[in-house]
Kinemage of the C-alpha trace (Angstrom):
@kinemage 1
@onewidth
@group {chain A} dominant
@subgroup {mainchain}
@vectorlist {calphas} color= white
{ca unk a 1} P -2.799 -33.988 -0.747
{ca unk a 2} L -2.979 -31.994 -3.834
{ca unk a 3} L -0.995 -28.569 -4.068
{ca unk a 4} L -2.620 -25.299 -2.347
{ca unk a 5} L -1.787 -21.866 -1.777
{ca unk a 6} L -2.804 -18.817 0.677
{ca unk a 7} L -2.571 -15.594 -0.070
{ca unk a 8} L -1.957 -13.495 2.664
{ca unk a 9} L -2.009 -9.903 2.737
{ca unk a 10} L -1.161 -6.602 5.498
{ca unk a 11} L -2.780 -3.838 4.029
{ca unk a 12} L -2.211 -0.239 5.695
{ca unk a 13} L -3.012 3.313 5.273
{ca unk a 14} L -0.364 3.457 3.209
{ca unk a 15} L 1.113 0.340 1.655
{ca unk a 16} L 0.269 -3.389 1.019
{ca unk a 17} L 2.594 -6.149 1.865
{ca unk a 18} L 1.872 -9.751 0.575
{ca unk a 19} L 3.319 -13.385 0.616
{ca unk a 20} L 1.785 -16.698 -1.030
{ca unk a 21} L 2.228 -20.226 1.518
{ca unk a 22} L 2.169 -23.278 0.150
{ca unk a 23} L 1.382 -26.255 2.480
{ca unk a 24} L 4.240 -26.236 4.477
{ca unk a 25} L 3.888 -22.812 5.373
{ca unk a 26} L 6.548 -21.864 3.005
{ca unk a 27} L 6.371 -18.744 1.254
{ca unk a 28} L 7.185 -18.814 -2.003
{ca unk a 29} L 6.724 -15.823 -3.124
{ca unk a 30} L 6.756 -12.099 -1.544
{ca unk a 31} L 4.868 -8.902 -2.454
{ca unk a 32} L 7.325 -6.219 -0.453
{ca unk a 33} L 5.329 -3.350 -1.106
{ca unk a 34} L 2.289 -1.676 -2.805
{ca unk a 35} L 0.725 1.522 -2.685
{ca unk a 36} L -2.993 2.316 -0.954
{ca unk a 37} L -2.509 6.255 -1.424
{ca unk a 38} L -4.918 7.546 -4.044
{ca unk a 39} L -7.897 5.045 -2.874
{ca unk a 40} L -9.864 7.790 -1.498
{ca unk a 41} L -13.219 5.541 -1.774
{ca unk a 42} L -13.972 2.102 -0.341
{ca unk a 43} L -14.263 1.061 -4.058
{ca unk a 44} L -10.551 2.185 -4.846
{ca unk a 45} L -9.032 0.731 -1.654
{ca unk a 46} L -10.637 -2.428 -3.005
{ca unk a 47} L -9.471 -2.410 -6.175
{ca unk a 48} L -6.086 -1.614 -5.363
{ca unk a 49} L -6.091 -4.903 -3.598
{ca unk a 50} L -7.669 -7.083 -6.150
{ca unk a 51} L -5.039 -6.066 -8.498
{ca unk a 52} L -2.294 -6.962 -6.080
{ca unk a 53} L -3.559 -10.480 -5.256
{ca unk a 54} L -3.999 -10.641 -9.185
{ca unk a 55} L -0.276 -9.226 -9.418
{ca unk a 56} L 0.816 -11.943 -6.576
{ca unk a 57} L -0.974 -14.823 -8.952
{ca unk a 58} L 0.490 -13.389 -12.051
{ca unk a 59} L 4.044 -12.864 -10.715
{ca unk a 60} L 4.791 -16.003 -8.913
{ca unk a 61} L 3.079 -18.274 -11.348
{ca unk a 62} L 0.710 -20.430 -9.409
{ca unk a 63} L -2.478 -22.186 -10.987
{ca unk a 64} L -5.376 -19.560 -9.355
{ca unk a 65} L -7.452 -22.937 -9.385
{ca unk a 66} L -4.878 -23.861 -6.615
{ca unk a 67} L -5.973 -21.382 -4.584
{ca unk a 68} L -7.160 -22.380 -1.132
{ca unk a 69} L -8.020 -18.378 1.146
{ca unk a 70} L -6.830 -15.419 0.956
{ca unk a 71} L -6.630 -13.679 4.017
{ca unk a 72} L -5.944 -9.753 5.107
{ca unk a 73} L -5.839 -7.595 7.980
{ca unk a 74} L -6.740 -3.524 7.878
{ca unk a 75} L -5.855 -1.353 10.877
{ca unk a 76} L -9.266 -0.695 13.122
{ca unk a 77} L -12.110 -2.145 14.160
{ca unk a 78} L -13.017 -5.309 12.264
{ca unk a 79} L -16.063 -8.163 12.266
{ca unk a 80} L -13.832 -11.001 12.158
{ca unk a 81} L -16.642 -13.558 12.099
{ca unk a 82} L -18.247 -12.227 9.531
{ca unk a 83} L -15.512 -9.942 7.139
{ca unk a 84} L -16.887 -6.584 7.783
{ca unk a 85} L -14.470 -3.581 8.688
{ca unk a 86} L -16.490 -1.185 11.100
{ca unk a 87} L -14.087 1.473 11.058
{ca unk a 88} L -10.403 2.145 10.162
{ca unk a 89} L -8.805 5.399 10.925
{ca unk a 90} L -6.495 5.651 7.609
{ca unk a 91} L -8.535 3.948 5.090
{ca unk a 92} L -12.210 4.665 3.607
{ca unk a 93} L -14.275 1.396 4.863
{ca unk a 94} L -16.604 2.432 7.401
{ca unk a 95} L -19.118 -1.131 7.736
{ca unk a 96} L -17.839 -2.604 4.735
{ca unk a 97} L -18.276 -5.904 3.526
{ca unk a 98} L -14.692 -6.874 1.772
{ca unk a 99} L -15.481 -10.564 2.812
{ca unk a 100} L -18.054 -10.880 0.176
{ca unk a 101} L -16.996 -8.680 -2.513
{ca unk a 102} L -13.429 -10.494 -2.365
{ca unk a 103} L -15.026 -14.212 -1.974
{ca unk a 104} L -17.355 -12.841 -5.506
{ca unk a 105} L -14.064 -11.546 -7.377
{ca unk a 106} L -12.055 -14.785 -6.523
{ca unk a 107} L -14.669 -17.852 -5.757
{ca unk a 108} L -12.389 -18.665 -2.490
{ca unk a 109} L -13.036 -17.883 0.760
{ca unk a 110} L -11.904 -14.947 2.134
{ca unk a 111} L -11.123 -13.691 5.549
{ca unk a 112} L -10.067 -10.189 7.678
{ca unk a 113} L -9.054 -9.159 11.116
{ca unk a 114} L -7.017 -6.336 13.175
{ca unk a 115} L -3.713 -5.586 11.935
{ca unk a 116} L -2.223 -5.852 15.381
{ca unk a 117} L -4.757 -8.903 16.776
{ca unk a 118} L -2.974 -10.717 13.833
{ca unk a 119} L 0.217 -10.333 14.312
{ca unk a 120} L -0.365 -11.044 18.273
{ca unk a 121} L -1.622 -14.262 17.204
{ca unk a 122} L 1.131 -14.370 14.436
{ca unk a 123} L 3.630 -14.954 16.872
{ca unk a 124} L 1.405 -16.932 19.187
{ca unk a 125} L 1.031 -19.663 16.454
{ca unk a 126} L 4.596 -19.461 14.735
{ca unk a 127} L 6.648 -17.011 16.309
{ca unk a 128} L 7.998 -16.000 19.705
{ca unk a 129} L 5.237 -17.034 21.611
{ca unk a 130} L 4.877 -19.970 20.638
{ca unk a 131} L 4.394 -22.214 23.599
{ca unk a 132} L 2.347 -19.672 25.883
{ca unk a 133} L -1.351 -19.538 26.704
{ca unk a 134} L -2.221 -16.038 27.944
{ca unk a 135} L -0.035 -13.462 25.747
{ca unk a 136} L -0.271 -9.738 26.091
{ca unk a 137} L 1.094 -7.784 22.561
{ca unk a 138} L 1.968 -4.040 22.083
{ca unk a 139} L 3.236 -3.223 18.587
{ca unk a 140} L 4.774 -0.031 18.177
{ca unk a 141} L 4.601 1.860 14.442
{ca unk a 142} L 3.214 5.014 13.260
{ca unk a 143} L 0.343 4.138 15.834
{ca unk a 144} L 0.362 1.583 19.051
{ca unk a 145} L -1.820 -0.840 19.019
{ca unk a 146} L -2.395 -3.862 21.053
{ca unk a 147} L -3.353 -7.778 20.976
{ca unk a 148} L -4.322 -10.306 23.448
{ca unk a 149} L -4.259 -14.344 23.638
{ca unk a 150} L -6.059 -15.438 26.670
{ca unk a 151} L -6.107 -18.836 27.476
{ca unk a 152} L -4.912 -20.479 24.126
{ca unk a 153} L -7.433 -17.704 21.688
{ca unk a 154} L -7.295 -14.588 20.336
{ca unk a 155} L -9.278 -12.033 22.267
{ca unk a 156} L -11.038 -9.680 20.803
{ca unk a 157} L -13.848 -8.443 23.168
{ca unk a 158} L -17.603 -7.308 22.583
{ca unk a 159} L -18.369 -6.931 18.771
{ca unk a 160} L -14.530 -7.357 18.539
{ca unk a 161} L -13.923 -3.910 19.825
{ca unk a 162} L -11.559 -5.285 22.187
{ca unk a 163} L -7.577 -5.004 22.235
{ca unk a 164} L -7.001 -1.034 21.912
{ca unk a 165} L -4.081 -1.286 24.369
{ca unk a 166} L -2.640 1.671 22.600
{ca unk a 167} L -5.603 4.010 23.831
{ca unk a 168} L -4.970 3.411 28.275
{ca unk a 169} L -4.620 6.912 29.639
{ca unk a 170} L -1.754 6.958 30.968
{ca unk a 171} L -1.528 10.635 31.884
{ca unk a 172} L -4.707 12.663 31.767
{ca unk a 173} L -3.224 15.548 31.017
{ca unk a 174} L -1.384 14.473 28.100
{ca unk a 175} L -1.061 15.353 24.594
{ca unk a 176} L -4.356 14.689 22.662
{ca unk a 177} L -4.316 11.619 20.786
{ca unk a 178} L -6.191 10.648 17.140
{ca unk a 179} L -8.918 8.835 18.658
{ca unk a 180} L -9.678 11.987 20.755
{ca unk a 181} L -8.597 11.582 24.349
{ca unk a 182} L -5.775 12.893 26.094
{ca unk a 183} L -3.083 11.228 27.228
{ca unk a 184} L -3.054 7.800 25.474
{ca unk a 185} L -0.204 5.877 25.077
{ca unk a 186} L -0.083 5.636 21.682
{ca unk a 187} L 0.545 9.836 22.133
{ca unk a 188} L 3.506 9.745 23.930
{ca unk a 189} L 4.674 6.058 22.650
{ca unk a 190} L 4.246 5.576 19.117
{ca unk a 191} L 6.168 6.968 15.827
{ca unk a 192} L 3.461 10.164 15.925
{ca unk a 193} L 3.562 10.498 19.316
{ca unk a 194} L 7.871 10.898 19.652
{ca unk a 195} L 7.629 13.335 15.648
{ca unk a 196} L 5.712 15.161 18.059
{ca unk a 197} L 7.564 15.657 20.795
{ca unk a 198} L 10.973 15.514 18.460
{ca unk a 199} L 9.248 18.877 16.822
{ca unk a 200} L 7.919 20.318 20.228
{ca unk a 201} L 11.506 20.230 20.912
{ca unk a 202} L 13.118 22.082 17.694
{ca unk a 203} L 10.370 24.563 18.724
{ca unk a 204} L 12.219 24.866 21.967
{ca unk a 205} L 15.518 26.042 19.930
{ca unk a 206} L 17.020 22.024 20.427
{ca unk a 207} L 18.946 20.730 17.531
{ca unk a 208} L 18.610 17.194 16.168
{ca unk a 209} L 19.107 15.111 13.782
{ca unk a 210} L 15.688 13.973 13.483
{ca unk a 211} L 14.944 17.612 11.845
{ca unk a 212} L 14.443 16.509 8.047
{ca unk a 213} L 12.827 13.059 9.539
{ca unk a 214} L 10.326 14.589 11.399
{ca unk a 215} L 9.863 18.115 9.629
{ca unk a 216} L 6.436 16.843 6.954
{ca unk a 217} L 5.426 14.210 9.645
{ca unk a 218} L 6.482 11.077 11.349
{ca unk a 219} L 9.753 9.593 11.212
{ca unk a 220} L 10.891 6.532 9.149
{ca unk a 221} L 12.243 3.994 12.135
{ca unk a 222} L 15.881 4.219 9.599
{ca unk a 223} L 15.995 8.104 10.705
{ca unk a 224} L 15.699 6.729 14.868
{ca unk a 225} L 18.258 4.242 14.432
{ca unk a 226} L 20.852 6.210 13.160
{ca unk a 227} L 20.267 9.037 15.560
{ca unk a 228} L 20.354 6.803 18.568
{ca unk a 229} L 23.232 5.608 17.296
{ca unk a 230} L 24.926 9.025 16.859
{ca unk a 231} L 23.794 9.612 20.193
{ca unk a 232} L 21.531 12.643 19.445
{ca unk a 233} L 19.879 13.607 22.995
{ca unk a 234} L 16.520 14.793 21.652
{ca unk a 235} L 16.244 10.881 20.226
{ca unk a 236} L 17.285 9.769 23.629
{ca unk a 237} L 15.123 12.080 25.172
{ca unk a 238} L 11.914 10.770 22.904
{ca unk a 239} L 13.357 7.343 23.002
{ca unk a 240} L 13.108 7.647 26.958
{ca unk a 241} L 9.488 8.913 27.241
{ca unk a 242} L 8.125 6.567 24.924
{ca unk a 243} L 9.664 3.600 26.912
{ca unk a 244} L 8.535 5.698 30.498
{ca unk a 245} L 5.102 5.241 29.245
{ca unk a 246} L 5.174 1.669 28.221
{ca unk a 247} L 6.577 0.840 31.092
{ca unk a 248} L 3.763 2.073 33.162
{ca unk a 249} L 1.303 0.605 30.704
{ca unk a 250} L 2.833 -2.578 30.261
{ca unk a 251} L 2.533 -3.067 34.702
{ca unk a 252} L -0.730 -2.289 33.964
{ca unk a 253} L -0.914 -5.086 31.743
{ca unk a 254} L 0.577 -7.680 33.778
{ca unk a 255} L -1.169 -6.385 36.673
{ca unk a 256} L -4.429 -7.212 35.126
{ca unk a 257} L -4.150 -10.087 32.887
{ca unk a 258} L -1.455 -11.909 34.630
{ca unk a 259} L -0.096 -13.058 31.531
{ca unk a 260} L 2.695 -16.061 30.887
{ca unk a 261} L 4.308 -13.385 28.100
{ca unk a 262} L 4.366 -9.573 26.883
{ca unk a 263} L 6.006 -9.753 23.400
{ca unk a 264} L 6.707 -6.076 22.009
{ca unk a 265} L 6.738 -5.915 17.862
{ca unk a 266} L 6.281 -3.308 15.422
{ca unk a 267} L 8.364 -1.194 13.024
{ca unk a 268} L 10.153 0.762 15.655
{ca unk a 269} L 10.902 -2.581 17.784
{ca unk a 270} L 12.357 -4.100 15.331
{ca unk a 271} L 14.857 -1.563 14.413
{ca unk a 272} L 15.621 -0.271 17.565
{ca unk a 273} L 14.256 -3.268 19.694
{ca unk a 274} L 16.689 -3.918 21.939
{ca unk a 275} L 17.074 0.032 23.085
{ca unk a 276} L 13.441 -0.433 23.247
{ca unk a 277} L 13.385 -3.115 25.547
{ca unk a 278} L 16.228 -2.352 28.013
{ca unk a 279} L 14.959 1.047 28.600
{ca unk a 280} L 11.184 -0.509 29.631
{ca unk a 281} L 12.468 -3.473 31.500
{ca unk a 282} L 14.753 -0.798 33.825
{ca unk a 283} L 11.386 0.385 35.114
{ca unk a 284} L 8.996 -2.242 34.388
{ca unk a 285} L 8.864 -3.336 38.012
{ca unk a 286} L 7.852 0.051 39.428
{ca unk a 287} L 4.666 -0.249 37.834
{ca unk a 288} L 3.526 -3.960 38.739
{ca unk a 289} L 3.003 -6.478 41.602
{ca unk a 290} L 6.769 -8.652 42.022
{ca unk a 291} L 4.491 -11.492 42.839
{ca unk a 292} L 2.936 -11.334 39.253
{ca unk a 293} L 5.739 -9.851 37.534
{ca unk a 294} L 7.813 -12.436 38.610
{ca unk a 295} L 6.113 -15.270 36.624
{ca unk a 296} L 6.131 -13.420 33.099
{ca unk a 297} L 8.628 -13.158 30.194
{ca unk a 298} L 9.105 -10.386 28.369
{ca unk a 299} L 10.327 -11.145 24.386
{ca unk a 300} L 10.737 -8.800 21.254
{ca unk a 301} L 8.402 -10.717 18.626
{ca unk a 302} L 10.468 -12.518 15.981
{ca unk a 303} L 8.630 -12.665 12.829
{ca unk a 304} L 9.715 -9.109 12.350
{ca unk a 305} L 7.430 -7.635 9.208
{ca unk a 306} L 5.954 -10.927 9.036
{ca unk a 307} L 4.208 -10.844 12.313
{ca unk a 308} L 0.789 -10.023 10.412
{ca unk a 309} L 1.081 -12.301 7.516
{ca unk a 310} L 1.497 -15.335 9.340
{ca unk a 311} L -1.313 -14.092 11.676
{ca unk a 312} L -3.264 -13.942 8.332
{ca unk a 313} L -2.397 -17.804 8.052
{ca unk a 314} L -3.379 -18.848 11.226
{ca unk a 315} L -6.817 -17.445 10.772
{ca unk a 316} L -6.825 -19.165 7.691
{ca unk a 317} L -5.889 -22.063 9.222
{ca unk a 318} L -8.075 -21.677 12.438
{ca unk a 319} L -11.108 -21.276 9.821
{ca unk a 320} L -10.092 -24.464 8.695
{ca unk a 321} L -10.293 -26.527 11.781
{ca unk a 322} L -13.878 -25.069 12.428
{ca unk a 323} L -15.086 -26.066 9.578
{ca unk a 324} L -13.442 -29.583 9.764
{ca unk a 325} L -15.067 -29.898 13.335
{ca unk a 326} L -18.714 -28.743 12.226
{ca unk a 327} L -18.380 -31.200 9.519
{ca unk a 328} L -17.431 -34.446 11.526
């Protein structure tokens, strides 16, 4: 088989993170972090990634004839099937077709989903759950979101609106949350949902050392770790609500889907994972049937920051067997 290459790309609000596979599904080279600020236009946002992929190319010194897909996710609501993002919260595409102006720049095919949906199926295909059929994901960062594998596929609902696990009420009356309603998860349970409460309580007259992390927005997961560590009790305190609230969510979760595996991923789990997941698995079974409960694992996802790249490669690679089938 000659020698071929995917690009694979997890493009934020914020930042874009990249790695080139070859074959094996060895990456050979790593992109660790680019800037999306300043692309205040769907144009922009698209240039800034054309001149990373070209920057990826450039820097790791592969033939761009050898190129086989590039593949990307964006956070929000995304036409998998056909490469259009609907809507994302913290970028400027609203029914944009990057599918065909990226397949026009490059001449290979080109393909976009859900951050979060990818890096569900990310670990379904290569990470920690591989080996289970029905698979229910909550990634917690700056925002929560949610993925689902249900019965070997990705599930991504009606018009691939589907997934928003972050957005279950889980207290009416809670604080309001970005998409509009009150009481999501993601606004007690995310990185912007414990700033907020970390500031609500420095309002209050507490002291933390969260202050400076906290003070122009949300925290950097670095600033969490070492305050847990230091003990601080307004961490502990936001530390303990979040996991309260996933908790309830996450019985929820099992109670409806039944699933073989709820893998938890994101920034904050993977730098504070393990505080995380004690603190949600002491009350996990308050909130859910024993006789489901009792049949599912619960697993921190292992692919870390590459959760969403290699999710990125398995659509690839899922594209791939389609068209290998239609063509038999």
């Amino acid at each position: 088989m000659s020698e071929s290459y995917n690009i694979c790309l997890d493009v934020g609000g914020t930042k874009v993170l990249g790695a080139i596979f070859n074959e094996n599904r060895e990456i050979i080279y790593r992109l660790k972090k680019r800037s999306t600020e300043g692309g205040n236009t769907s144009e922009n946002v698209e240039k800034v990634i054309i001149d990373v992929v070209e920057q990826m190319i450039r820097e790791s010194g592969i033939d761009k004839n050898k190129i086989h897909a590039i593949a990307s996710c964006a956070p929000g609501v995304i036409d998998q099937e056909h490469g259009i993002v609907l809507f994302t919260p913290n970028l400027p595409w609203r029914d944009y077709d990057i599918k065909s102006s990226m397949e026009q720049q490059f001449g290979v095919p080109f393909f976009v989903g859900n951050d979060v949906n990818l890096g569900v199926l990310g670990e379904f295909k290569y990470g920690a759950a591989q080996g289970y059929k029905n698979v229910v994901g909550l990634f917690v960062g700056t925002g929560l979101g949610g993925g689902l594998i249900l019965n070997g596929e990705l599930y991504t609902g009606h018009m691939f609106k589907g997934g928003e696990l972050g957005h279950i009420i889980v207290e009416p009356d809670g604080p309001l949350c970005g998409c509009g309603q009150h009481g999501c998860l993601e606004a007690f349970s995310s990185k912007t949902g414990m700033s907020a409460f970390i500031r609500q309580q420095i309002a209050k007259g507490k002291t933390t050392l969260m202050a400076d992390a906290v003070k122009d927005g949300v925290f950097r997961s670095k600033a969490l770790k070492k305050a847990l560590k230091a003990e601080d009790k307004v961490a502990i305190k936001a530390v303990d609500r979040a996991c309260h609230y996933l908790a309830i969510a996450t019985g929820s979760l099992i109670n409806v889907f039944s699933p073989d595996l709820i893998v938890y991923g994101g920034g904050v789990i993977e730098a504070v994972g393990e505080v995380f997941l004690s603190r949600i698995l002491a009350e996990l079974d308050q909130y859910c049937m024993p006789q489901i409960r009792n049949t599912v694992d619960v697993k921190i996802a292992a692919l870390g920051d590459d959760s969403v790249i290699y999710g990125d490669l398995a659509m690839i690679e899922e594209a791939d067997e389609k068209h290998q089938k239609a063509t038999e």
